[in-house]
C-alpha positions as CSV (number, residue, x, y, z in Angstrom):
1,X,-55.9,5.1,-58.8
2,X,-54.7,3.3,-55.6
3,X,-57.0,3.9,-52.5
4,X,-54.8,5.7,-49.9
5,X,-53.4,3.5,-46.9
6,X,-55.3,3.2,-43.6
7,X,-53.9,4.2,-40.3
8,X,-54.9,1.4,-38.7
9,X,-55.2,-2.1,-40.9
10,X,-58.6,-2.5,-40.9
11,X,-59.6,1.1,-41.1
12,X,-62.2,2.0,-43.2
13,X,-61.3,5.4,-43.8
14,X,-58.6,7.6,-42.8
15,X,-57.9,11.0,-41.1
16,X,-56.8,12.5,-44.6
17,X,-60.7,11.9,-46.0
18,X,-61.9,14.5,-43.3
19,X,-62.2,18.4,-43.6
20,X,-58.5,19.9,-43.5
21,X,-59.3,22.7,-41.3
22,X,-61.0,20.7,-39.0
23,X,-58.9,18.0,-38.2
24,X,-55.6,21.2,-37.8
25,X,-57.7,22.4,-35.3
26,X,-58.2,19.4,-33.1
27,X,-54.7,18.5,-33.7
28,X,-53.5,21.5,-31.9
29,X,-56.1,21.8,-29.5
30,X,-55.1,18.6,-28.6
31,X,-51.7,18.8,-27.7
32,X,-51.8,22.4,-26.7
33,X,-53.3,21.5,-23.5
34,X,-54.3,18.3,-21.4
35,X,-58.4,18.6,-21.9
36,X,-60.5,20.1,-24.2
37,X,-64.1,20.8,-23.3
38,X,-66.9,21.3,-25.3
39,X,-67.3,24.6,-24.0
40,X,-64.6,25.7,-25.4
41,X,-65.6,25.3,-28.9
42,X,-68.8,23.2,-28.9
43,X,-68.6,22.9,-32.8
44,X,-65.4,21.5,-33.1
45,X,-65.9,19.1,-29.7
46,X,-68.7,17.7,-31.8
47,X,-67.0,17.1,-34.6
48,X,-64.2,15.0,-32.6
49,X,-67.3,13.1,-31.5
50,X,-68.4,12.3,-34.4
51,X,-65.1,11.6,-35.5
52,X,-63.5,10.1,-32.6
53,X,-62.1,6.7,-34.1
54,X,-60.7,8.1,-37.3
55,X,-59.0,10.5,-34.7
56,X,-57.9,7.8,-32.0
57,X,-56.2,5.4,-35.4
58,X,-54.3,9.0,-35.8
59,X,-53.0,8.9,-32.2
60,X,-52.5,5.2,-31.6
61,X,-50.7,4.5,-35.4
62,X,-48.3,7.6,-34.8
63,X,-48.1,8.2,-31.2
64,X,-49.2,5.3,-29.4
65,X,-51.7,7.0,-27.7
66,X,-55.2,6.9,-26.1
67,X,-57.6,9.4,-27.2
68,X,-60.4,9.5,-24.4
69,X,-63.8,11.7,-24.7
70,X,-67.2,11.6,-23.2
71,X,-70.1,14.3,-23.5
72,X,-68.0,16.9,-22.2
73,X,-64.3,16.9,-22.3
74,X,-61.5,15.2,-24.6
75,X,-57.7,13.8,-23.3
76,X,-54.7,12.5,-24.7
77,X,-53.1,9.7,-22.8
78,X,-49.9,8.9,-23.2
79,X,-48.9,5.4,-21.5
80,X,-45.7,6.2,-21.6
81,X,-42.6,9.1,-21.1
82,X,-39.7,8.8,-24.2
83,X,-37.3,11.0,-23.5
84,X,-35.4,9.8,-20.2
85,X,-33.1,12.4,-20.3
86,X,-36.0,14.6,-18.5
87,X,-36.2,15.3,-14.7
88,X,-40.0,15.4,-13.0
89,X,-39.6,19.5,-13.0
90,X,-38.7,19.6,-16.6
91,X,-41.9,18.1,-18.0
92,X,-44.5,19.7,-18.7
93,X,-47.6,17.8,-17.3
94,X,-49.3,17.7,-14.3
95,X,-47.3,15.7,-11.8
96,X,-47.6,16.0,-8.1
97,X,-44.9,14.5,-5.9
98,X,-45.3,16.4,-2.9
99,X,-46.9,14.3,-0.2
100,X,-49.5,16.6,0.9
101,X,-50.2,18.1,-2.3
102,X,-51.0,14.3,-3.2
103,X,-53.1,13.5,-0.2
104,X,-55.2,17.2,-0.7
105,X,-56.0,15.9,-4.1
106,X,-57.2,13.0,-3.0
107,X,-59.5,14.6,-1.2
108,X,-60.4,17.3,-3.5
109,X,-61.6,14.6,-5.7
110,X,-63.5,12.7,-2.7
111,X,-65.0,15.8,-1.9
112,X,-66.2,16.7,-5.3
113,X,-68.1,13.0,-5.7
114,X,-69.3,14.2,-2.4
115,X,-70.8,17.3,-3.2
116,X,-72.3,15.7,-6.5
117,X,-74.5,13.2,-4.0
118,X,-75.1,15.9,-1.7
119,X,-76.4,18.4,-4.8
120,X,-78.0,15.5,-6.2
121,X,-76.3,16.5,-9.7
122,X,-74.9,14.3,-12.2
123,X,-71.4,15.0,-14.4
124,X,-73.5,15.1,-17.6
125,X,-75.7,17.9,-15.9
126,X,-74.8,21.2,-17.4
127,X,-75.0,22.9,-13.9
128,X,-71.7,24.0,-12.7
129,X,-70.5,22.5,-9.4
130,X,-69.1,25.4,-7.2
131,X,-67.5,25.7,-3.5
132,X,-65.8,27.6,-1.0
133,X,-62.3,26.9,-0.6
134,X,-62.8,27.9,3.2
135,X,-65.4,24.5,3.0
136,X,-63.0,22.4,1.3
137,X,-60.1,23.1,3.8
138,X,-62.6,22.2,6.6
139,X,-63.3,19.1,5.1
140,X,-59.6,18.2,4.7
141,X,-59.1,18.6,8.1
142,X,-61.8,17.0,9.2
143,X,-60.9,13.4,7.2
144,X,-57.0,14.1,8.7
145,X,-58.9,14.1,12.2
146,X,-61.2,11.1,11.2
147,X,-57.8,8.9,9.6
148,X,-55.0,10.1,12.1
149,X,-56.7,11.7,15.1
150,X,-54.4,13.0,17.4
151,X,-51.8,12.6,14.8
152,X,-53.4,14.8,12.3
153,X,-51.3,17.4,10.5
154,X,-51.3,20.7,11.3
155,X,-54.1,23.2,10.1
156,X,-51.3,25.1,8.5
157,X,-49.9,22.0,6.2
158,X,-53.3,21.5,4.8
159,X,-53.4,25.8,4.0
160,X,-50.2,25.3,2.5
161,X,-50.6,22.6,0.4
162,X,-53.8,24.3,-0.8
163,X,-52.2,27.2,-1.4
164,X,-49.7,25.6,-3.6
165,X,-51.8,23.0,-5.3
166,X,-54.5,25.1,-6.2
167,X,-52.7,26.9,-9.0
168,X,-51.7,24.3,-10.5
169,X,-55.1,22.8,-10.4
170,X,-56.6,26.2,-12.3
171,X,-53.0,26.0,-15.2
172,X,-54.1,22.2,-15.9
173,X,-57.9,23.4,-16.1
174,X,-58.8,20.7,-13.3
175,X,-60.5,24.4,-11.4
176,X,-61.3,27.8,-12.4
177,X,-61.8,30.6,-9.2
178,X,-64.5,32.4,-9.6
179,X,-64.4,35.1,-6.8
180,X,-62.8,36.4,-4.2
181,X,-63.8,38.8,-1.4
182,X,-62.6,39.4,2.3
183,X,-64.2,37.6,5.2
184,X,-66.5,38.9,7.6
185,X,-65.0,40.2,10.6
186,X,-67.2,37.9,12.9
187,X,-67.0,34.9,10.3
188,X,-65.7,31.7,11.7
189,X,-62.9,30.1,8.7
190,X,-59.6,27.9,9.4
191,X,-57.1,28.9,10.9
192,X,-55.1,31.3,8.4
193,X,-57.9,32.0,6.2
194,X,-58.8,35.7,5.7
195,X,-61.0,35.7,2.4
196,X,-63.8,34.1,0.9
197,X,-62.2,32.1,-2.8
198,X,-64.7,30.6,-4.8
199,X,-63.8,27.9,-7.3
200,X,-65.8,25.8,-9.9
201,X,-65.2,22.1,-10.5
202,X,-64.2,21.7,-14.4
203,X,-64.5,18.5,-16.5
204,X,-61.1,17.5,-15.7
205,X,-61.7,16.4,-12.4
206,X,-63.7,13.5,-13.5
207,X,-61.2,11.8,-14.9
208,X,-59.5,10.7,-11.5
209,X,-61.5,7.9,-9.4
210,X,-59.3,7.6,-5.8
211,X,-60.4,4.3,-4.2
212,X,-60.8,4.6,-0.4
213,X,-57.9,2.5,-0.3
214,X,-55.5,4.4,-2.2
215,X,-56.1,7.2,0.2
216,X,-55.4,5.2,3.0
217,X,-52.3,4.6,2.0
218,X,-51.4,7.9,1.3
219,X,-52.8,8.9,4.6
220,X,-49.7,5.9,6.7
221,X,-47.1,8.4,4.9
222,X,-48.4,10.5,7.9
223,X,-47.2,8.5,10.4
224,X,-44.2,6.7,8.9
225,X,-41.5,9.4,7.2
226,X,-40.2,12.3,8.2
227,X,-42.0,15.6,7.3
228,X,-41.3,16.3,3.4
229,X,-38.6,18.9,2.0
230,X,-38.8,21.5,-0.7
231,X,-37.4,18.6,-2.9
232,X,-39.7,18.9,-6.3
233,X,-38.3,15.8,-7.4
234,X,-39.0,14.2,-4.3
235,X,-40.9,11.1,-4.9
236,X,-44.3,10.1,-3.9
237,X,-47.8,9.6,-5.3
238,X,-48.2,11.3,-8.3
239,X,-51.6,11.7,-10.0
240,X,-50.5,12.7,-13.3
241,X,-52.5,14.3,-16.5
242,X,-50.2,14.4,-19.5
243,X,-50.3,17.0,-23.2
């Protein structure tokens, strides 16, 4: 009897040689979203571990794509978009194009490295990372003042572009909120801010490394175009996580 055919040449064994039920269940897990953590089902995350380059030939022979993992989540990369028939909107993926959604997660990412030096926590820790979104507005406004000075934004454009990104950011798992309760009355927050929202930093967010650079960039749209439109295939930079 023949031995079955690799997936890669060079392979020495293939996907079919592992448990069935198993490999269905990364499979879909997979592609059903665009990270799986091991706390979602620490079993099966280890198993992918284990496993990881008989999984990767999978994706690479038939796909073309990357699988990534590290001690605590798993990705699918895909290098590139085949059906060109698709609008921005129409794909399902996380895609910013808005300007200051872009620019606030810039800085939601800055501000996360920040707070792991300031906790003096590492991403392999298992302690969760946690903030107030009232501290993370702040923040953005303060870096807008520190960049652009007198030519910051408004305090109302960050809120807003918070307010819009931040769903997004818990539907692609980069967040998850974890309470929410009403301000004191003599508690000092931005302007427009009533409540107290809690998030917590998930895997996710350790997949994007801004350079300083790349933020300063962002941050000369400021200053040279006109303010943005409701356009949602507007283009701009796009940090973008796909299934």
């Amino acid at each position: 009897m023949e031995p079955r055919d690799h997936f890669v040449e060079g392979a020495d064994r293939s996907l079919e040689q592992l448990n069935v039920h198993y490999v269905r269940a990364l499979l879909n897990i997979l592609t059903e979203a665009p990270f799986f953590y091991r706390a979602d089902d620490p079993d099966l995350f280890d198993y992918l571990r284990g496993h990881h380059d008989d999984v990767q030939q999978f994706f690479a022979h038939y796909f073309g794509w990357e699988l990534y993992t590290d001690r605590r989540v798993a990705r699918l990369i895909k290098p590139h978009e085949c059906n060109a028939a698709l609008r921005p909107s129409q794909r399902d993926m996380f895609d910013l194009t808005r300007r200051d959604e872009c620019t606030v997660f810039l800085l939601l990412v800055e501000f996360y490295e920040k707070m792991l030096r300031d906790l003096n926590v590492s991403y392999d820790d298992e302690s969760a990372v946690r903030f107030l979104l009232a501290d993370f507005v702040q923040y953005c406004l303060d870096r807008f003042k520190e960049e652009l000075g007198v030519n910051s934004p408004h305090d109302r454009v960050v809120l807003e572009a918070s307010r819009t990104l931040f769903p997004k950011l818990i539907k692609y798992r980069f967040l998850e909120q974890v309470e929410k309760e009403d301000a004191a009355g003599d508690e000092q927050l931005p302007a427009g801010m009533r409540e107290h929202v809690m998030y917590e930093f998930l895997p996710g967010i350790h997949c994007y490394r801004p350079d300083i650079l790349i933020f300063k960039e962002v941050i000369k749209l400021y200053t040279e175009t006109p303010p943005e439109t409701d356009d949602d295939d507007a283009p701009g930079a796009a940090p973008s996580t796909e299934l």
